[in-house]
Backbone as CSV, one residue per row, in Angstrom:
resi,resn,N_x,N_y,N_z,CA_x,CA_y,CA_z,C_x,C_y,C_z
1,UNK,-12.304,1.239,-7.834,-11.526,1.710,-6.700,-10.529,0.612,-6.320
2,UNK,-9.455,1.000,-6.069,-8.249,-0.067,-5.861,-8.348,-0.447,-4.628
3,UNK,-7.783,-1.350,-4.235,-7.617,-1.864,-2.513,-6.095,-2.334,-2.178
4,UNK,-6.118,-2.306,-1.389,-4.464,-2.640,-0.813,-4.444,-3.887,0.398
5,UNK,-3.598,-4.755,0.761,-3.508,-5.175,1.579,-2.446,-4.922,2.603
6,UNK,-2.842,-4.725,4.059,-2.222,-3.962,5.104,-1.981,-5.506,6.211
7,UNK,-0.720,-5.988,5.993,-0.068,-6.428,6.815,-0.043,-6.191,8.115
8,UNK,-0.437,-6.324,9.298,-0.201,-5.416,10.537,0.123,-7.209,11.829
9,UNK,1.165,-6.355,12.464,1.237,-7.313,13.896,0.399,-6.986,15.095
10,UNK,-0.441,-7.838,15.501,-1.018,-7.215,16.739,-0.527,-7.911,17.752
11,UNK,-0.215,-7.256,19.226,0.120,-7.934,20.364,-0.391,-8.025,21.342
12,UNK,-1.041,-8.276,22.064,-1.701,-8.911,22.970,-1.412,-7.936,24.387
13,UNK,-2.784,-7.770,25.018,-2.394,-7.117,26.478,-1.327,-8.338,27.565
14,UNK,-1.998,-9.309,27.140,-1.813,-10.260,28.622,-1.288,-11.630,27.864
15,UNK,-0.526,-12.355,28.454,-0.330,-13.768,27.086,-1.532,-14.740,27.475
16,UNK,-2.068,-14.093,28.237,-3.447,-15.409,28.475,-4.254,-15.264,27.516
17,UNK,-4.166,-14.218,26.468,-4.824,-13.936,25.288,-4.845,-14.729,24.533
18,UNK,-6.170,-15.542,23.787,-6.110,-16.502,22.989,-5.825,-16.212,21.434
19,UNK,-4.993,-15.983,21.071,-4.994,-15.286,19.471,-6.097,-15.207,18.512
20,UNK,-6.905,-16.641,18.305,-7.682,-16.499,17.828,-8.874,-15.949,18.266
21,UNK,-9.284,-15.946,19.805,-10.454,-15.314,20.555,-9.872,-14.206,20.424
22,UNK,-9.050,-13.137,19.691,-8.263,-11.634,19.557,-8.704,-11.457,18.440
23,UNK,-8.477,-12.768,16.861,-8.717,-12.747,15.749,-10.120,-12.309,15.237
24,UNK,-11.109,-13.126,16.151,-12.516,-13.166,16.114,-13.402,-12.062,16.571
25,UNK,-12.343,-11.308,17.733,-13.293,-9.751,18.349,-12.893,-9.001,17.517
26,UNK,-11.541,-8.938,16.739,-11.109,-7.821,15.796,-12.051,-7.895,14.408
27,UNK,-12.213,-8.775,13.765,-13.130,-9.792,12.589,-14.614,-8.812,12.744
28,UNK,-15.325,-9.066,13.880,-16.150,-8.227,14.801,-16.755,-7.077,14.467
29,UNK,-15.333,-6.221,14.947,-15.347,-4.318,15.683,-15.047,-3.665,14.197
30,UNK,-14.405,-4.240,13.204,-14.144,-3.759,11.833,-14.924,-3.570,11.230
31,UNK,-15.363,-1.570,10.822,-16.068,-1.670,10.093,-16.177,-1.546,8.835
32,UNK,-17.415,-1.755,8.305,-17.015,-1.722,6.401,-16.266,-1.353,5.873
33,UNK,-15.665,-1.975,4.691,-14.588,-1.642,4.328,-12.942,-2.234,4.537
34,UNK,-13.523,-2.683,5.601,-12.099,-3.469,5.615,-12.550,-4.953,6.108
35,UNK,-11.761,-5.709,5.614,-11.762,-7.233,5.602,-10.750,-8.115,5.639
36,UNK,-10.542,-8.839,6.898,-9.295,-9.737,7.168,-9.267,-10.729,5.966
37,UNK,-8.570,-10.611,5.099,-8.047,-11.602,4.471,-6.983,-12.876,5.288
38,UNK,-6.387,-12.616,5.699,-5.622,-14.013,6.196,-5.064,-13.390,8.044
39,UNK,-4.902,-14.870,8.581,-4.445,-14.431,10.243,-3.383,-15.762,9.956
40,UNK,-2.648,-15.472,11.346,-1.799,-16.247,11.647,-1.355,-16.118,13.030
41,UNK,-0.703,-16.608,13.732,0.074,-15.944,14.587,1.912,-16.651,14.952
42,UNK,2.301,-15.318,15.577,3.824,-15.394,15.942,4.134,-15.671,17.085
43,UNK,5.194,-16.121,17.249,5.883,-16.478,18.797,6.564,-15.262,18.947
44,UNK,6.346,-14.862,20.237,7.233,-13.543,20.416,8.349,-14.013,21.310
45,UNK,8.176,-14.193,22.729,9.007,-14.711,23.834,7.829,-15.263,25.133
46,UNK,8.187,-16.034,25.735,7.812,-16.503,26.907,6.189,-16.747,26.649
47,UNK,6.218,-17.815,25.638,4.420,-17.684,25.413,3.985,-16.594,24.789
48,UNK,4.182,-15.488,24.590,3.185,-14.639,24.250,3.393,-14.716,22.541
49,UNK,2.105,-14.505,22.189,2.343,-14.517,20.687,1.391,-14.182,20.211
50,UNK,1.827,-12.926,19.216,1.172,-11.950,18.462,0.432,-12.521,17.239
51,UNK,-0.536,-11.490,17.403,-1.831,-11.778,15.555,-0.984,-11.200,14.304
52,UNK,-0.673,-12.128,13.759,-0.135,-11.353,12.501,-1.960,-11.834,11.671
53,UNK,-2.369,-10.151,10.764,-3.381,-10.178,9.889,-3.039,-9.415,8.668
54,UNK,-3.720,-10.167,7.155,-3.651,-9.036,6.173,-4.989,-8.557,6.039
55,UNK,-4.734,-7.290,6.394,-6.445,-6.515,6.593,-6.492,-5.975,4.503
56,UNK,-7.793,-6.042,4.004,-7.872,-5.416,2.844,-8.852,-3.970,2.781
57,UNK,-8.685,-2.875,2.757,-9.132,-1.452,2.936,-9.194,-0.865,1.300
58,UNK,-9.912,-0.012,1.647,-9.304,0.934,0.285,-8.322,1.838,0.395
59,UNK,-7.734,1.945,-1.255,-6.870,2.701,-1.747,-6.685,4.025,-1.048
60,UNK,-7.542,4.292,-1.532,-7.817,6.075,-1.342,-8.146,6.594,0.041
61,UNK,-8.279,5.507,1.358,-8.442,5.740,2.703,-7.374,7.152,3.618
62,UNK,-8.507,8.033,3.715,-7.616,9.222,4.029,-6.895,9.355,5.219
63,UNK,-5.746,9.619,5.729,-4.597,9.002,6.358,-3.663,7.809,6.123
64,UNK,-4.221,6.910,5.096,-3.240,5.919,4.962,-4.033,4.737,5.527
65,UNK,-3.280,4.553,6.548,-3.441,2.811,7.566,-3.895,3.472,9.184
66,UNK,-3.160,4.872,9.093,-3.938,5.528,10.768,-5.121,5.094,11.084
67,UNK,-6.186,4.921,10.417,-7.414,4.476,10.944,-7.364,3.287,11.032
68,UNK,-6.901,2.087,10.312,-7.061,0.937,10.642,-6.307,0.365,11.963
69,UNK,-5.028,1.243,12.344,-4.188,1.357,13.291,-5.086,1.573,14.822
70,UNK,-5.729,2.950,14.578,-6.069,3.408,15.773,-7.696,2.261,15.881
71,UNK,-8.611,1.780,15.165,-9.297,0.622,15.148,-8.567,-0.689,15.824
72,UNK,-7.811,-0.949,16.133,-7.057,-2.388,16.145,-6.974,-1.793,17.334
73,UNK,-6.180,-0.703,17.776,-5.809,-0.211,19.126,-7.044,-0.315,20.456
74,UNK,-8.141,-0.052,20.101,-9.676,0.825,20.589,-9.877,-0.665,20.734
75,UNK,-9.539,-2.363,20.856,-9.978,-3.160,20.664,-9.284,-3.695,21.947
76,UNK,-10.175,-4.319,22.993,-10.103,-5.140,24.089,-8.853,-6.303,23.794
77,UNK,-8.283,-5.953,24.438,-7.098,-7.160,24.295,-5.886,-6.795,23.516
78,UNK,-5.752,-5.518,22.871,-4.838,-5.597,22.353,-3.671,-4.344,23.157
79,UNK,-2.324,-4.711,22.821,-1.578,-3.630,23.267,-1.330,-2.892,22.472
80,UNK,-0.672,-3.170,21.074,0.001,-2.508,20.698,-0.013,-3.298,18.996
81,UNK,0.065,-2.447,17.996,-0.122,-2.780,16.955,0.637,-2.187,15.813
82,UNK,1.735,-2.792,14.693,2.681,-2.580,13.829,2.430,-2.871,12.446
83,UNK,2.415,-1.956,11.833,1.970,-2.156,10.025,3.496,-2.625,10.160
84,UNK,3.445,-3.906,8.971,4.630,-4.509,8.774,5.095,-4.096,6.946
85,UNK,3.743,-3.906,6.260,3.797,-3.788,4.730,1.886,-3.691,4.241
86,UNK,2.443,-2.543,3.365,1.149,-2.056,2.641,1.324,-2.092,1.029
87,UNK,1.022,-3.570,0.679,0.761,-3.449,-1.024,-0.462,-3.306,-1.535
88,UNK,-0.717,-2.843,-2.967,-1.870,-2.814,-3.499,-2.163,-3.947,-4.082
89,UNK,-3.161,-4.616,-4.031,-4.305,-5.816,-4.473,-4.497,-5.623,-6.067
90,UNK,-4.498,-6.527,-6.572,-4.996,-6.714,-8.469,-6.027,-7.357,-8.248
């Protein structure tokens, strides 16, 4: 079964949000099947700064990235969340 890696930006409710205490509840609430491969984060404006993650899922996940989307969403602290790029994994 193939896997893909799903790029996504996450942004923060509040900038008092610690990115990585965001990194670590998302790491968490994810269930099987998907696995943060890499985090980082971005400067947006005025302090606040977003989780960039490459989440790894399967191929064949029905809807696409919608579920990993609406998962990220359902998660304390976050506002708002942007697939940036979805390649497939070798």
């Amino acid at each position: 079964m193939a896997r893909v890696a799903v790029v996504v930006k996450v942004y923060p409710d509040d900038v008092s949000i610690d990115p990585k205490t965001l990194a670590e509840r998302i790491k968490s609430k994810l269930p099987s099947g998907y696995e943060v491969l890499a985090e980082g984060e971005v400067p947006i404006a005025f302090g606040l700064k977003a989780l960039k993650l490459v989440i790894a899922m399967n191929e064949d996940t029905e809807g696409g990235t919608e579920e990993v989307e609406q998962l990220l969403k359902n998660i304390e602290g976050v506002q708002e969340v942007e697939v940036e790029n979805v390649s497939r994994m070798q």
